[in-house]
C-alpha positions as CSV (number, residue, x, y, z in Angstrom):
1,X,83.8,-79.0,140.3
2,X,85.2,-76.0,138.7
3,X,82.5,-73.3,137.8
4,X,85.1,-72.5,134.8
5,X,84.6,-75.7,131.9
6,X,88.4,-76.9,131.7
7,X,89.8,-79.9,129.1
8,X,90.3,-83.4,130.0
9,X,93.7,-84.1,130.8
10,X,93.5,-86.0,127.0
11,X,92.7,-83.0,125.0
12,X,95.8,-80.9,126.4
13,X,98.6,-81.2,123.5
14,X,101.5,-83.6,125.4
15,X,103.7,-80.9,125.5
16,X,101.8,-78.3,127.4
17,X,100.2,-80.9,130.0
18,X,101.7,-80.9,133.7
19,X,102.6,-83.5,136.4
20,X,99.3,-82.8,138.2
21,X,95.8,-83.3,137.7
22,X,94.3,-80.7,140.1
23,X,91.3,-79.5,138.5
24,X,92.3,-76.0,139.5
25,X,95.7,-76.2,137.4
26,X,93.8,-78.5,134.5
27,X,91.3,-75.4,133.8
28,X,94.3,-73.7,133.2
29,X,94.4,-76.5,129.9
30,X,92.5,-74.2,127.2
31,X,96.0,-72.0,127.3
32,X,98.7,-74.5,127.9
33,X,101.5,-71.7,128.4
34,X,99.1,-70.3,131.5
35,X,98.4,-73.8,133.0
36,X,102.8,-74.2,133.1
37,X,103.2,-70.7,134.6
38,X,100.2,-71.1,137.1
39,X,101.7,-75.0,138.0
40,X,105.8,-73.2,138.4
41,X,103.5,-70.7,140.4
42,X,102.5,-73.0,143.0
43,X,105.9,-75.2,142.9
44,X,107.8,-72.3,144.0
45,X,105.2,-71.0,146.7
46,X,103.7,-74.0,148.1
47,X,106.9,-76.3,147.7
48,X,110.0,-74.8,147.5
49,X,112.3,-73.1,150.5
50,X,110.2,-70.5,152.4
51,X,110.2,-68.7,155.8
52,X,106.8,-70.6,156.8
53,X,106.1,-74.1,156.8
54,X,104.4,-76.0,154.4
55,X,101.8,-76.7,157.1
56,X,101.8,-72.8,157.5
57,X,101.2,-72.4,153.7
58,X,98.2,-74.4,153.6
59,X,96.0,-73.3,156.3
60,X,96.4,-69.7,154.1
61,X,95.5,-71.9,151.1
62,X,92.5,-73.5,153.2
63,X,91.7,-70.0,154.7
64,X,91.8,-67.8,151.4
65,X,89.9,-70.9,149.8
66,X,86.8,-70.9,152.3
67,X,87.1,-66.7,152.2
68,X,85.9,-67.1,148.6
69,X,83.7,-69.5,148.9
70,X,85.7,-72.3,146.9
71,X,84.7,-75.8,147.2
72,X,87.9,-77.5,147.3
C-alpha cells in the first residue's frame, strides 16, 4: 500500500486514466496529466529498445526499490 492516498481507478476522469493499474502509476490519479507522463516514463525506460535487457532493468527497479525501503 502506497503511503501517498491515491483515487480508485473509478474516480480518474476516462480521459486521463492509463492502461495500468499499478498503484504506483494510480497515485499519480489526483493530477491526471502527471499519472500520463509518469506511465510514457516507464513505457520508454522499462519497455522500449535499450542497451540492457529488460531482465537487467528490473533487478535496478528491484534494487533502487529495496534501497528505499519500498514495499513493492
Amino acid at each position: 500500500m502506497a503511503y501517498i492516498q491515491y483515487l480508485s481507478r473509478e474516480a480518474i476522469p476516462e480521459n486521463q486514466r492509463v492502461n495500468d493499474t499499478d498503484n504506483i502509476i494510480q497515485i499519480h490519479g489526483v493530477h491526471g496529466k502527471v499519472m500520463k507522463g509518469h506511465y510514457d516514463l516507464y513505457i520508454e525506460v522499462m519497455r522500449k529498445r535499450s542497451p540492457l535487457s529488460r531482465i537487467q532493468r528490473e533487478q535496478i527497479a528491484v534494487a533502487v526499490s529495496a534501497y528505499n525501503g519500498c514495499l513493492y
